[in-house]
C-alpha positions in Angstrom: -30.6 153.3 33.6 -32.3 156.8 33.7 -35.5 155.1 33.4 -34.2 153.0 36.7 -33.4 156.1 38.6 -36.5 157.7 37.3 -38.4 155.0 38.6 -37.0 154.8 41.7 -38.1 158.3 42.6 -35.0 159.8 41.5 -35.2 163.6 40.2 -32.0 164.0 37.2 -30.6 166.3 39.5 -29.4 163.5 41.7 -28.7 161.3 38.8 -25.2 161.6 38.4 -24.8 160.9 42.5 -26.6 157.9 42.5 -24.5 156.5 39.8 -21.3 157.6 41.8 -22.9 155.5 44.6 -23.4 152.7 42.5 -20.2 152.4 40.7 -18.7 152.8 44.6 -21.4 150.0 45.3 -19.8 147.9 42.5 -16.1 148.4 43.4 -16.5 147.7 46.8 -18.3 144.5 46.1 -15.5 143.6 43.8 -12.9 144.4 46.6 -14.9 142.1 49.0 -15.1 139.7 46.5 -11.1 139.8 46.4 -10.5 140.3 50.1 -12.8 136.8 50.4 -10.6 135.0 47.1 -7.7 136.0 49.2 -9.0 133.9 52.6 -10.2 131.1 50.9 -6.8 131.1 49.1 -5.2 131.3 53.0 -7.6 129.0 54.1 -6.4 126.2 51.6 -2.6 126.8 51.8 -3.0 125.9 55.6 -4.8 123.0 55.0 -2.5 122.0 52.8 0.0 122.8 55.0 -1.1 121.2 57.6 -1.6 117.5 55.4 1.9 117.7 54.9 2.9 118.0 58.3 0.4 115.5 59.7 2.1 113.3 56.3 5.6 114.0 58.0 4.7 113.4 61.3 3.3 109.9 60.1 6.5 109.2 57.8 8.7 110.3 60.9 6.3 107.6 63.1 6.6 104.7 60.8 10.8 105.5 60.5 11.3 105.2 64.7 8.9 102.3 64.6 11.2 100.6 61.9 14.3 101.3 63.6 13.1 99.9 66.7 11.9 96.8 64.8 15.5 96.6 63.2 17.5 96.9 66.6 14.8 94.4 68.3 15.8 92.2 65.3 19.4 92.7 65.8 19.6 92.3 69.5 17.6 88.8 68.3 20.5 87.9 66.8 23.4 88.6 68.9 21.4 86.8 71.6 21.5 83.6 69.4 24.6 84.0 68.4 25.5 84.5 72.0 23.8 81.3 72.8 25.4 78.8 69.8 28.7 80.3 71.2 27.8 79.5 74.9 26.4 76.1 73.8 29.5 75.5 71.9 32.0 76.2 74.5 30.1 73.4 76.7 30.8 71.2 74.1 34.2 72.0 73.7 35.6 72.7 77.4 38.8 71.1 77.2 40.1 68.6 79.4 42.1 71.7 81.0 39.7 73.3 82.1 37.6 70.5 83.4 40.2 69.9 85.3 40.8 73.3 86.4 37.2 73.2 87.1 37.1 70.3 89.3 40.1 71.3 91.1 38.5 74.8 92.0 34.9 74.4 92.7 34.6 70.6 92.7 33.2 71.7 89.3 29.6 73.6 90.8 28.6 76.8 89.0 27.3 78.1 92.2 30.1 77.7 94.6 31.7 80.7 96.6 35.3 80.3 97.8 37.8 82.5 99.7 35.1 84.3 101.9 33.1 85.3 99.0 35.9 86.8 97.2 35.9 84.2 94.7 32.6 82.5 92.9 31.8 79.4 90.1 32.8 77.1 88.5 36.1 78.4 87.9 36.3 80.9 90.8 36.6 84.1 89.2 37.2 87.0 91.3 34.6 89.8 90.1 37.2 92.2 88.4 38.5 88.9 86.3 34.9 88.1 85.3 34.9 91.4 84.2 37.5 91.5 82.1 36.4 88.7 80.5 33.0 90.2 79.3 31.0 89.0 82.5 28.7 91.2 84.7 26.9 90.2 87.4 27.7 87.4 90.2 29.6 84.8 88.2 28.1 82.3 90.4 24.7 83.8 89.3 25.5 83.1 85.8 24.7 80.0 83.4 27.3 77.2 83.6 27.7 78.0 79.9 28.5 80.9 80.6 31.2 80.4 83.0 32.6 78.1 80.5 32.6 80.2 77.7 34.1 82.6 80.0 36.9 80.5 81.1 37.9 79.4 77.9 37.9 83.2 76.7 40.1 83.7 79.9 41.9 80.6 79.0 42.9 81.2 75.4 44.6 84.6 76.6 46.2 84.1 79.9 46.6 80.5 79.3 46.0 78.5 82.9 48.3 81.5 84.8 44.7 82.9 85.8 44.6 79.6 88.3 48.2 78.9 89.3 47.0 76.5 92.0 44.7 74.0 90.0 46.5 74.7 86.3 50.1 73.8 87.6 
């Protein structure tokens, strides 16, 4: 090392400076060494971070999408169950009510009686349709509908719902 220092023009009077210089050299290349370990380290944590979110995110995503896909599905099926039952009451609309039916509206789904008041098949009154699981204009609505309706309103009230045309 003297012959270094010696070589670089520098008199042993100075020597023990410039190797106080160069140690200082040293350490603060070592500290710069640690202070850029310690970024990079920082540096990947985000990253990583970050994947996981963005793998969240994408896990949260694919969750709404399959909830969505499960309601559509269920909806699906209530509609078709909704429809076998509709379908089913046709078939099965008692001779009562085809009689109440034909007394009432001369059996059209679309006729409106009592100045509007009362509308179908079976002239329900809006707040009866109602009550009955109807919304909407009854006279609006399938005549499946109206039938399935009627025999739901028919199986609880028996015919008191028509005291005219069930008497």
């Amino acid at each position: 090392m003297w012959k270094l220092l010696a070589a670089a023009g520098v008199s042993m009077a100075f020597a023990p400076m410039a190797l106080a210089y160069a140690a200082a050299d040293e350490d603060e290349a070592v500290s710069t060494d640690v202070r850029v370990s310690a970024v990079v380290e920082r540096t990947a944590e985000h990253l990583r971070e970050e994947g996981r979110r963005q793998l969240r995110t994408a896990a949260a995503r694919a969750e709404q999408r399959a909830r969505a896909e499960r309601r559509a599905r269920a909806r699906a099926r209530a509609e078709r169950r909704r429809e076998r039952a509709a379908r089913a009451a046709v078939q099965a609309v008692s001779p009562a009510l085809e009689a109440i039916a034909a007394c009432e509206s001369g059996g059209n789904p679309a006729a409106i009686g009592g100045g509007g008041a009362y509308r179908g098949k079976y002239q329900f009154d809006y707040a009866t349709w109602a009550s009955v699981g109807g919304s909407g204009d009854p006279a609006a609505a399938p005549e499946a509908e109206q039938d399935s309706r009627a025999a739901a309103l028919y199986a609880r009230t028996g015919g008191s719902a028509w005291p005219v045309c069930a008497g």
